[in-house]
ZADO-1210 file (C-alpha; in nm, 4 decimals, padded with zeros to 6 digits):
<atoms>
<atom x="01.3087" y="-00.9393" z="-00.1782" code="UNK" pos="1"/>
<atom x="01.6347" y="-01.0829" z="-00.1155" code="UNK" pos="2"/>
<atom x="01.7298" y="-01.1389" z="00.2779" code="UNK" pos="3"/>
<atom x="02.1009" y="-01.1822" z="00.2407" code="UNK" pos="4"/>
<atom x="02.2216" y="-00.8042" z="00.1948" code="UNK" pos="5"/>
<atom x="02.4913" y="-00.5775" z="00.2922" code="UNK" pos="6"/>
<atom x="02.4598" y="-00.3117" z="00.5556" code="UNK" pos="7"/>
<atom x="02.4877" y="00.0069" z="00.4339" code="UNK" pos="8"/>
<atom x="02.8394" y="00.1857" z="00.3837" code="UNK" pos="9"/>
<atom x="02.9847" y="00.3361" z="00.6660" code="UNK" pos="10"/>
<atom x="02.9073" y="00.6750" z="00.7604" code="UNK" pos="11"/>
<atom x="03.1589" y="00.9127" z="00.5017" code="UNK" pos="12"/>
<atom x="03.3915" y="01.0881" z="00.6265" code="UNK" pos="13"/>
<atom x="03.1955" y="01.4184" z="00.5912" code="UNK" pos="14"/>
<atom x="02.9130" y="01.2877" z="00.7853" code="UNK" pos="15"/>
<atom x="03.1647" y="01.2066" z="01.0557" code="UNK" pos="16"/>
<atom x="03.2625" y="01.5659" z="01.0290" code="UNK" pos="17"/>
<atom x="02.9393" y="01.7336" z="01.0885" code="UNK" pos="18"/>
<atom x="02.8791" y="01.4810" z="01.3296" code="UNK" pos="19"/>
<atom x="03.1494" y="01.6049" z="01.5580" code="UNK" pos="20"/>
<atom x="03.0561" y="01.9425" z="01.5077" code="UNK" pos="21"/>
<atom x="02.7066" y="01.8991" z="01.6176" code="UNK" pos="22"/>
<atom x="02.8336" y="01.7987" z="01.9041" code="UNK" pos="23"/>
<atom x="03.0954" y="02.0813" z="01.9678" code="UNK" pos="24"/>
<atom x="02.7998" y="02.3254" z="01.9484" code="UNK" pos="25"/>
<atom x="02.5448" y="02.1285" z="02.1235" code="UNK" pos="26"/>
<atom x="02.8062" y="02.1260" z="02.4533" code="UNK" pos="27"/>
<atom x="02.9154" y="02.5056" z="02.3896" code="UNK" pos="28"/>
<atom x="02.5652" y="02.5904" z="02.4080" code="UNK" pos="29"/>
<atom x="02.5628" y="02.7142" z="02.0413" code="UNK" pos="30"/>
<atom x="02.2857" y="02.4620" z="01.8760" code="UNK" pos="31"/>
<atom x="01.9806" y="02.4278" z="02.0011" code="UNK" pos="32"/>
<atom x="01.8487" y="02.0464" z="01.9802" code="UNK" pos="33"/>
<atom x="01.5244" y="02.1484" z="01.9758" code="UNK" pos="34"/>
<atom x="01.6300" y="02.3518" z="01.6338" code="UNK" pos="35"/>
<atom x="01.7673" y="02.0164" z="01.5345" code="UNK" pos="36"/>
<atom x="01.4688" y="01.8371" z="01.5948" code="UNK" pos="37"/>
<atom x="01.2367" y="02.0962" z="01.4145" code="UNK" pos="38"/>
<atom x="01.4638" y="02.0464" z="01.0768" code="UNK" pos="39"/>
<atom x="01.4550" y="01.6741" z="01.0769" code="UNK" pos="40"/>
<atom x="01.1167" y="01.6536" z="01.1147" code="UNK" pos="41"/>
<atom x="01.0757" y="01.9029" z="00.8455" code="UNK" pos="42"/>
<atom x="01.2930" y="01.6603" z="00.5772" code="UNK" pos="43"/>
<atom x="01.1855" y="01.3494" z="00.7354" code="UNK" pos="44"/>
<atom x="00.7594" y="01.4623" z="00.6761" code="UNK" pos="45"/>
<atom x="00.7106" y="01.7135" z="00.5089" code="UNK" pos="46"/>
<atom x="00.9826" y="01.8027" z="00.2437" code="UNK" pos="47"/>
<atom x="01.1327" y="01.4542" z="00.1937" code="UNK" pos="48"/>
<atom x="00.8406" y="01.2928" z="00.0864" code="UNK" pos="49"/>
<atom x="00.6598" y="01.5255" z="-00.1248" code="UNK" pos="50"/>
<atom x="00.9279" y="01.4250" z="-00.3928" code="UNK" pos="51"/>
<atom x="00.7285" y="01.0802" z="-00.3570" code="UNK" pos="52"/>
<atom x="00.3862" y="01.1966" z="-00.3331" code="UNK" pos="53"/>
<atom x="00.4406" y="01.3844" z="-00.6424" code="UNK" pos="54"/>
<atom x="00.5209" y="01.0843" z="-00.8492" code="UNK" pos="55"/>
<atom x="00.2454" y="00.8866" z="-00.6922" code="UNK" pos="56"/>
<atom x="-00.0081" y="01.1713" z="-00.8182" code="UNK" pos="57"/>
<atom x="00.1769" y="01.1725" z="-01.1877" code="UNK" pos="58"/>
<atom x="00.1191" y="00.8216" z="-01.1899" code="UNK" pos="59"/>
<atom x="-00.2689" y="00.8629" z="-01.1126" code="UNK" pos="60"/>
<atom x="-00.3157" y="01.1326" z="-01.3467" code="UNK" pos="61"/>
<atom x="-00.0498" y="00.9619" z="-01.6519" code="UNK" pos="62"/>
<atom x="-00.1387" y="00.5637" z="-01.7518" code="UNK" pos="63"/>
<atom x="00.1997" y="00.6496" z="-01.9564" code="UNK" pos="64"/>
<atom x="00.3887" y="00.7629" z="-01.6993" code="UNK" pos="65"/>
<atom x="00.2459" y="00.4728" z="-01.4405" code="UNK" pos="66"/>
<atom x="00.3788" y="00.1848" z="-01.6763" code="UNK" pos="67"/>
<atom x="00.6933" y="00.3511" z="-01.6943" code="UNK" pos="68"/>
<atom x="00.7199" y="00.3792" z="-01.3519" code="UNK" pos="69"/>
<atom x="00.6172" y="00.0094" z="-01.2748" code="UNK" pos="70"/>
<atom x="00.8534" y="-00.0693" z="-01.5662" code="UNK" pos="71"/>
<atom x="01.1654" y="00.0935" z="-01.4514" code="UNK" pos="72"/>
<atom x="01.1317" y="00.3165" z="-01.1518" code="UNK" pos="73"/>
<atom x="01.5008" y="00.4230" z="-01.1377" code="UNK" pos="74"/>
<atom x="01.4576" y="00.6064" z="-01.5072" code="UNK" pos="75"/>
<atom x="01.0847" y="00.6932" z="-01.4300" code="UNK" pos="76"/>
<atom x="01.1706" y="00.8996" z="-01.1010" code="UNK" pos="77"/>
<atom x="01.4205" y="01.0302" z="-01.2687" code="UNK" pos="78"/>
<atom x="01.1998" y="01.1663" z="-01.5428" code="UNK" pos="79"/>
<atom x="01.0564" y="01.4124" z="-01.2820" code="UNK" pos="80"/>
<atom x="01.4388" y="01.5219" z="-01.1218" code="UNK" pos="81"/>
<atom x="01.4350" y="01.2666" z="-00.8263" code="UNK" pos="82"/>
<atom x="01.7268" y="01.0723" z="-00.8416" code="UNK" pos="83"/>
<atom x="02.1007" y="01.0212" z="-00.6205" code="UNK" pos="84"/>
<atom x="02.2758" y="00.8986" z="-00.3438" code="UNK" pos="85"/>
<atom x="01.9888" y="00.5914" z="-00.1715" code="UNK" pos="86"/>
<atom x="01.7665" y="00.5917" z="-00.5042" code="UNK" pos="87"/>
<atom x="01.9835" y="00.4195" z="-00.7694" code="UNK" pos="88"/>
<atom x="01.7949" y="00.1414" z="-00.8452" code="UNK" pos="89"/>
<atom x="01.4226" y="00.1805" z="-00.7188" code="UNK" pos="90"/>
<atom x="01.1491" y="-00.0228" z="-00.7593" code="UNK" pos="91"/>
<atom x="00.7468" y="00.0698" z="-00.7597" code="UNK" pos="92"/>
<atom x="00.5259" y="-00.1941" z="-00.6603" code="UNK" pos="93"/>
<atom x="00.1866" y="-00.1213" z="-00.6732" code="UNK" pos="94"/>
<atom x="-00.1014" y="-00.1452" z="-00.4222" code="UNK" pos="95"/>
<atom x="-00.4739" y="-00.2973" z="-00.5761" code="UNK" pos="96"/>
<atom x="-00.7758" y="-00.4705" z="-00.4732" code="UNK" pos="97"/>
<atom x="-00.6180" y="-00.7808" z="-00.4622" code="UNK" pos="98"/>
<atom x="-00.2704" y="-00.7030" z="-00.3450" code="UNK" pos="99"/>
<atom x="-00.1078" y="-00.4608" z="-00.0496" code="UNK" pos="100"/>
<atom x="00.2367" y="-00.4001" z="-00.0403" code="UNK" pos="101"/>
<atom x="00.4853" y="-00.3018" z="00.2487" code="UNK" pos="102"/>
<atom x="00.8318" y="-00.2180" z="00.2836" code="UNK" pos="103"/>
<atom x="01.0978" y="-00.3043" z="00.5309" code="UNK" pos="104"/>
<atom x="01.4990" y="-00.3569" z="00.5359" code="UNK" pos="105"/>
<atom x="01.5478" y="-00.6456" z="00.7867" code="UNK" pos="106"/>
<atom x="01.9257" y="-00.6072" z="00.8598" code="UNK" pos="107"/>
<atom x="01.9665" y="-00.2319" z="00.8287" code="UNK" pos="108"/>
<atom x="01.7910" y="00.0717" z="00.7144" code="UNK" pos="109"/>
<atom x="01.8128" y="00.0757" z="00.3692" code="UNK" pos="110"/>
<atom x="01.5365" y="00.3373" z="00.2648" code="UNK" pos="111"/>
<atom x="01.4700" y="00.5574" z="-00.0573" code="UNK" pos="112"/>
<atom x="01.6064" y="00.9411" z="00.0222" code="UNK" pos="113"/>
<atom x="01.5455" y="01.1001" z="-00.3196" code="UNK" pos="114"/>
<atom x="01.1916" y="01.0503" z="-00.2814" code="UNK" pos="115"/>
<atom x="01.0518" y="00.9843" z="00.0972" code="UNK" pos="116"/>
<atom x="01.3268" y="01.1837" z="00.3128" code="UNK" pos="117"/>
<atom x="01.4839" y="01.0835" z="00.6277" code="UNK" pos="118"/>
<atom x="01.3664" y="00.7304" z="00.7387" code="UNK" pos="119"/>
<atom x="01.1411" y="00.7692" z="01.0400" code="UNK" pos="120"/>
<atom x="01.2255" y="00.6218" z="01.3185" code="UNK" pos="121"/>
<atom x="01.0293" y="00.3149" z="01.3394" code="UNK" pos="122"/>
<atom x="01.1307" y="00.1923" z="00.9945" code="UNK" pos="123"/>
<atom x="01.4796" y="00.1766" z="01.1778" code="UNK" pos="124"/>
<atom x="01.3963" y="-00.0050" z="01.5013" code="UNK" pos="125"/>
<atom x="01.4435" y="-00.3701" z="01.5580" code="UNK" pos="126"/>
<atom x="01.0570" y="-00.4748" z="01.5880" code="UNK" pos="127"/>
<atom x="00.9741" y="-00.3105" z="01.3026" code="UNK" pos="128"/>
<atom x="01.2553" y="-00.4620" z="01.0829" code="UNK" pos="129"/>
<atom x="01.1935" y="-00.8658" z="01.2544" code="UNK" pos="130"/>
<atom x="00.7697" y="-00.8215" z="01.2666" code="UNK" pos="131"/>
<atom x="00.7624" y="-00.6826" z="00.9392" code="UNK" pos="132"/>
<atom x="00.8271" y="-01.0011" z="00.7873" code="UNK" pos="133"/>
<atom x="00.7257" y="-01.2087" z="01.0553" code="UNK" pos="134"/>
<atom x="00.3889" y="-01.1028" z="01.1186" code="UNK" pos="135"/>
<atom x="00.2947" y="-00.7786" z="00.8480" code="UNK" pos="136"/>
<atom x="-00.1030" y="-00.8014" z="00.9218" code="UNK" pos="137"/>
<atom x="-00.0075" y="-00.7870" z="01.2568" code="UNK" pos="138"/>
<atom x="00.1900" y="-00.4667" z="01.1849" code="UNK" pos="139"/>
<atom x="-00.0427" y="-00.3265" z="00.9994" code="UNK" pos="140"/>
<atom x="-00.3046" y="-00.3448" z="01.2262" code="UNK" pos="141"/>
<atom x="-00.1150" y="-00.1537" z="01.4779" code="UNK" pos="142"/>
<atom x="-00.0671" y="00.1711" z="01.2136" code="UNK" pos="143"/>
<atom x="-00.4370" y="00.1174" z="01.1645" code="UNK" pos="144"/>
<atom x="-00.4540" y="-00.0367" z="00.8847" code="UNK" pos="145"/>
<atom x="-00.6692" y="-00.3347" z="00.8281" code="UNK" pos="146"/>
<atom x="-00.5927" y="-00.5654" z="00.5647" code="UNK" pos="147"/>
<atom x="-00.8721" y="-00.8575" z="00.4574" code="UNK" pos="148"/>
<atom x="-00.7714" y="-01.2045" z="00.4639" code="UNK" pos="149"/>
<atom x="-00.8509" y="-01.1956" z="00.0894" code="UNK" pos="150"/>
<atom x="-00.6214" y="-00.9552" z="00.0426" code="UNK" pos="151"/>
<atom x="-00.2444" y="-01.0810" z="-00.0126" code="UNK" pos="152"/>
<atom x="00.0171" y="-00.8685" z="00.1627" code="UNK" pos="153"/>
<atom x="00.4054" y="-00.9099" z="00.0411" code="UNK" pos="154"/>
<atom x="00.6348" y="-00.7397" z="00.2197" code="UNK" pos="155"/>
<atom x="00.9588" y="-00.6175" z="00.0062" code="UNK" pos="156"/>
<atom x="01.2964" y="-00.5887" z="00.2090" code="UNK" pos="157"/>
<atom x="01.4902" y="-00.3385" z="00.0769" code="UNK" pos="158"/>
<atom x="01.8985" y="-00.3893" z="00.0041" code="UNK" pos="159"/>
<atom x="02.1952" y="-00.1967" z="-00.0767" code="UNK" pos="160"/>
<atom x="02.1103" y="-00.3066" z="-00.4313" code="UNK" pos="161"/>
<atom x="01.7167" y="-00.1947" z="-00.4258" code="UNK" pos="162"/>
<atom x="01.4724" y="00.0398" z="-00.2845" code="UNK" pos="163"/>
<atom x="01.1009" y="00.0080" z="-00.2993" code="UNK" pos="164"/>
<atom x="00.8391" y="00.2651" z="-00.3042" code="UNK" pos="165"/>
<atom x="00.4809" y="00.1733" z="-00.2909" code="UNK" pos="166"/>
<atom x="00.2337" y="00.3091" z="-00.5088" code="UNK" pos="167"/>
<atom x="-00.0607" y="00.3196" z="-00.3092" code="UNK" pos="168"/>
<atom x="-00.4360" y="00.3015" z="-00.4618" code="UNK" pos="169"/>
<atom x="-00.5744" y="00.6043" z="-00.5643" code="UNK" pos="170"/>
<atom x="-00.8681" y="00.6851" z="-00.3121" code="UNK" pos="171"/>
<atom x="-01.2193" y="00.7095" z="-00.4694" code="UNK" pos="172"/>
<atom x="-01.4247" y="01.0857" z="-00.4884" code="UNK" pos="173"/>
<atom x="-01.0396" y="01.2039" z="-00.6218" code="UNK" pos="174"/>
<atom x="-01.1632" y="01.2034" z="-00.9711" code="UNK" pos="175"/>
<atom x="-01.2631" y="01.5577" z="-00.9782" code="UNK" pos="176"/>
<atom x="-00.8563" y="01.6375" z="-00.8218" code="UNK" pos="177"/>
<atom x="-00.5657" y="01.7968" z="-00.9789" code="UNK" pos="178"/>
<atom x="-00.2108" y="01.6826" z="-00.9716" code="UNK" pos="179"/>
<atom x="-00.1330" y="01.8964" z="-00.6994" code="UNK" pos="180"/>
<atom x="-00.4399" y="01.8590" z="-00.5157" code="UNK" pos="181"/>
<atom x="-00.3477" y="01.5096" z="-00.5119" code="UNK" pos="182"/>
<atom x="-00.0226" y="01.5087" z="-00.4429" code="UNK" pos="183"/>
<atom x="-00.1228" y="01.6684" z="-00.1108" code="UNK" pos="184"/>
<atom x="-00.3144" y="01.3982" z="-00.0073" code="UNK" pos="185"/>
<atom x="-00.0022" y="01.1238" z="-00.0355" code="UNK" pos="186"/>
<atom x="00.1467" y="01.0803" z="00.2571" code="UNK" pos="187"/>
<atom x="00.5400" y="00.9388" z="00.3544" code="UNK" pos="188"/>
<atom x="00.3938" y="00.6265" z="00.4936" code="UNK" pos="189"/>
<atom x="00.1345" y="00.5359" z="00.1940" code="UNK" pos="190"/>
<atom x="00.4808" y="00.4846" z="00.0010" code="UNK" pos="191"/>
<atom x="00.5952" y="00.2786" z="00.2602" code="UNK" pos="192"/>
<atom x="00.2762" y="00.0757" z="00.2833" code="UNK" pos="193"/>
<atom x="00.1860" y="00.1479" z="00.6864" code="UNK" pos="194"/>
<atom x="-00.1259" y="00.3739" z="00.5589" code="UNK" pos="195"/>
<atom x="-00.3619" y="00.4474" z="00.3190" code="UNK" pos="196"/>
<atom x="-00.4536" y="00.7298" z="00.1234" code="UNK" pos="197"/>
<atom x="-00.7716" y="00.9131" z="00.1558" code="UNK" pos="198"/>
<atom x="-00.9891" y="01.1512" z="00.0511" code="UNK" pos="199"/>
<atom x="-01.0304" y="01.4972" z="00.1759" code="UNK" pos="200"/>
<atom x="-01.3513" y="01.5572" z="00.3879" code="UNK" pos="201"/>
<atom x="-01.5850" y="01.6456" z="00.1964" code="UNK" pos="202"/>
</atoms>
């Protein structure tokens, strides 16, 4: 939870590449931004993080697997093929009854790829990043979620060095749920400890 971190690497020079070519084509009429927008949102909700929301589920369903995963996160997402560039060294903190967790990078953007996707916006902007830490219940609150007093929130600012993913409690009336089943209900920002999970209508 360290506060004196690196920004991130500058941009490669491949990403500086397509960069420039997005641009050629947006001005010669050749891309359509709204195309552009349609595939980010698709990584950034609803490929991205199912890589996420299917280790969450594993973890609910697997006691092994969940102490693994609290125990080394890197080697335990690996386990189930999610690893690379922005997920070297993760770590899994887990939400409870006593304790909710949420993550923030205060001086960049630092944010786990492999397994949630493109950072959303927010996560990038200024307030987020400086209220986060600041005032979390606060920020909470205005995502909806309501943490008691009794409860302890810790926020973890992610580094060039670390990553977090939250594991977020498993919702009650689930019991009955399948891996998959379950996996749909996870949502990107349950890892990232703006929202809770819950149950499907019954």
């Amino acid at each position: 939870m360290a506060h004196d971190h690196a920004h991130n690497a500058p941009p490669s020079e491949t990403a500086m590449r397509v960069k420039a070519l997005e641009t050629l084509l947006n001005e010669k009429g050749l891309l359509d931004p709204a195309a552009i927008d349609a595939l980010v949102e698709t990584y950034e909700i609803r490929v991205g993080p199912r890589n996420g929301a299917k280790v969450v589920a594993r973890a609910w369903t697997d006691p092994d697997y969940k102490q693994r995963l609290l125990a080394d996160g890197t080697k335990a997402i690996a386990e189930l093929g999610f690893s690379g560039v922005q997920g070297e060294d993760m770590v899994v903190v887990e939400n409870s009854d006593e304790v909710h967790n949420l993550v923030t990078c205060t001086l960049c953007s630092c944010y786990p790829w492999p397994t949630l996707g493109l950072p959303p916006i927010w996560y990038k902007s200024a307030p987020f990043r400086a209220r986060s830490v600041i005032d979390p219940r606060g920020v909470l609150e205005e995502f909806g979620v309501e943490v008691s007093e009794d409860i302890e929130v810790r926020v973890w600012d992610s580094n060039a060095e670390l990553r977090y993913l939250v594991l977020p409690q498993r919702p009650a009336g689930t019991e009955g749920m399948s891996e998959d089943e379950l996996a749909a209900l996870v949502t990107r920002d349950s890892m990232i400890g703006t929202a809770l999970v819950e149950a499907p209508a019954s």
